[in-house]
C-alpha positions as CSV (number, residue, x, y, z in Angstrom):
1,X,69.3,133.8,45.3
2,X,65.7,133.3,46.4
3,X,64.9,133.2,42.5
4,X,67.7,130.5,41.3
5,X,66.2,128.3,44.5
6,X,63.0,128.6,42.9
7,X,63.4,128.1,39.4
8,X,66.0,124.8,40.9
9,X,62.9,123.2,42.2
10,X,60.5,124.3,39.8
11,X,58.3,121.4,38.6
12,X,58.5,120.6,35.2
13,X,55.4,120.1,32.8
14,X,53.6,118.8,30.1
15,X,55.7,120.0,27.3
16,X,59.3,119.9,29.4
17,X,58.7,116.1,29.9
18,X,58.5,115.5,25.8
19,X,61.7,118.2,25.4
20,X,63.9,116.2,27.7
21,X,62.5,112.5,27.2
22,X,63.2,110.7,23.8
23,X,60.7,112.7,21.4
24,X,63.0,115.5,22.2
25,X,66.1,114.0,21.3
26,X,64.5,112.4,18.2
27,X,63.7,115.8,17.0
28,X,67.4,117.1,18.1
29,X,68.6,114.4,16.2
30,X,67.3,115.3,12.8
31,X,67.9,118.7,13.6
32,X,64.4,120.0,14.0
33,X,63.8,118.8,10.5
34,X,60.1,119.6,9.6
35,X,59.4,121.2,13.1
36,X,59.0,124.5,13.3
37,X,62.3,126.7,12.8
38,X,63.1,127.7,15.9
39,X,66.3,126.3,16.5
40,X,67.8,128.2,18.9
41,X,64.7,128.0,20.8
42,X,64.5,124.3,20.7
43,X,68.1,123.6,22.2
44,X,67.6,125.6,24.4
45,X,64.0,124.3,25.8
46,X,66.3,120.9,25.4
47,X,69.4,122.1,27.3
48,X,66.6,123.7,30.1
49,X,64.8,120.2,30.2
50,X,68.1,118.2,30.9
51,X,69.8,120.6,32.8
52,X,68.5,121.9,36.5
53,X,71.1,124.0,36.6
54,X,70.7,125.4,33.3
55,X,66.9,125.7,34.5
56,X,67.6,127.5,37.3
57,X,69.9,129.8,36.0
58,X,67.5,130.7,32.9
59,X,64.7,131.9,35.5
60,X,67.1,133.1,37.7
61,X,68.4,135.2,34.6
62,X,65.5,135.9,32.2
63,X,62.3,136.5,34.9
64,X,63.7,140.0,36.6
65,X,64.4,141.2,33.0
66,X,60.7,140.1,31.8
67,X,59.6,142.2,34.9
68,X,61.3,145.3,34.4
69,X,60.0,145.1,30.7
70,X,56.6,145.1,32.0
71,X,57.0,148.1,34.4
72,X,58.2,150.1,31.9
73,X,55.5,149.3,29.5
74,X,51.8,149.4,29.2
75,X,51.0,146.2,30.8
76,X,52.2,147.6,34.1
77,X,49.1,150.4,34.2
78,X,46.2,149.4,35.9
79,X,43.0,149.3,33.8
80,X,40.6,152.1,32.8
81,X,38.6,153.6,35.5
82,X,40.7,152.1,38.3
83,X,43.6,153.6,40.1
84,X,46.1,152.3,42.4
Protein backbone atom coordinates (compact mmCIF):
# COMPACT_ATOMS: atom_id res chain seq x y z
CA UNK A 1 0.00 0.00 0.00
CA UNK A 2 2.98 2.08 1.12
CA UNK A 3 4.38 1.42 -2.57
CA UNK A 4 1.07 2.54 -4.73
CA UNK A 5 1.22 5.85 -2.25
CA UNK A 6 4.55 6.36 -3.37
CA UNK A 7 4.59 5.79 -6.96
CA UNK A 8 0.91 8.17 -6.70
CA UNK A 9 3.02 11.03 -5.63
CA UNK A 10 6.04 10.34 -7.50
CA UNK A 11 7.31 13.42 -9.27
CA UNK A 12 7.45 13.19 -12.83
CA UNK A 13 10.59 14.15 -14.99
CA UNK A 14 12.34 15.33 -17.86
CA UNK A 15 11.17 12.76 -20.29
CA UNK A 16 7.50 12.09 -18.59
CA UNK A 17 6.69 15.86 -19.20
CA UNK A 18 7.44 15.42 -23.28
CA UNK A 19 5.37 11.75 -23.14
CA UNK A 20 2.32 13.32 -21.61
CA UNK A 21 2.45 16.97 -23.10
CA UNK A 22 1.78 17.50 -26.99
CA UNK A 23 5.21 16.03 -28.44
CA UNK A 24 3.83 12.89 -27.04
CA UNK A 25 0.63 12.88 -28.53
CA UNK A 26 2.15 14.05 -31.85
CA UNK A 27 4.19 11.03 -31.94
CA UNK A 28 0.92 8.74 -30.74
CA UNK A 29 -0.74 10.30 -33.45
CA UNK A 30 1.31 9.11 -36.38
CA UNK A 31 1.76 6.05 -34.63
CA UNK A 32 5.43 6.25 -33.58
CA UNK A 33 6.18 6.61 -37.24
CA UNK A 34 9.98 7.03 -37.58
CA UNK A 35 10.60 6.74 -33.70
CA UNK A 36 11.97 3.97 -32.50
CA UNK A 37 9.73 0.71 -32.65
CA UNK A 38 8.75 0.28 -29.46
CA UNK A 39 5.28 0.57 -29.45
CA UNK A 40 4.08 -1.16 -26.76
CA UNK A 41 6.61 0.66 -24.78
CA UNK A 42 5.52 4.07 -25.94
CA UNK A 43 1.77 3.72 -25.00
CA UNK A 44 2.45 2.66 -22.24
CA UNK A 45 5.16 5.53 -21.09
CA UNK A 46 1.94 7.63 -22.56
CA UNK A 47 -0.85 5.96 -20.64
CA UNK A 48 1.77 6.22 -17.32
CA UNK A 49 2.36 10.00 -18.15
CA UNK A 50 -1.53 10.83 -18.29
CA UNK A 51 -2.66 8.56 -15.87
CA UNK A 52 -1.62 8.82 -11.87
CA UNK A 53 -3.34 5.94 -11.33
CA UNK A 54 -1.97 3.98 -13.99
CA UNK A 55 1.47 5.46 -12.52
CA UNK A 56 0.93 4.26 -9.38
CA UNK A 57 -0.31 1.07 -10.08
CA UNK A 58 2.83 0.27 -12.63
CA UNK A 59 5.30 0.87 -9.60
CA UNK A 60 3.14 -0.47 -7.35
CA UNK A 61 3.15 -3.64 -9.74
CA UNK A 62 6.47 -3.76 -11.60
CA UNK A 63 9.13 -2.54 -8.64
CA UNK A 64 8.67 -5.73 -6.03
CA UNK A 65 9.12 -7.96 -9.20
CA UNK A 66 12.33 -5.90 -10.38
CA UNK A 67 13.51 -6.63 -6.74
CA UNK A 68 13.03 -10.15 -6.47
CA UNK A 69 14.86 -10.49 -9.88
CA UNK A 70 17.74 -8.92 -8.47
CA UNK A 71 17.99 -11.18 -5.30
CA UNK A 72 17.92 -13.96 -7.19
CA UNK A 73 20.59 -12.90 -9.47
CA UNK A 74 24.15 -11.72 -9.47
CA UNK A 75 23.57 -8.18 -8.83
CA UNK A 76 22.34 -8.99 -5.38
CA UNK A 77 26.15 -10.41 -4.28
CA UNK A 78 28.19 -8.04 -2.70
CA UNK A 79 31.45 -7.26 -4.54
CA UNK A 80 34.75 -9.20 -4.45
CA UNK A 81 36.71 -9.16 -1.27
CA UNK A 82 33.73 -7.85 0.72
CA UNK A 83 31.23 -9.82 2.71
CA UNK A 84 28.11 -8.92 4.32
Amino acid sequence: MVLCLTGYFVPYVHDDWAWGGSLGLERLANFFQDYNGRYLGNLLVIAGTHSRLFKALSICCCLPSCFSVCRGSSCGSPLPGFQR
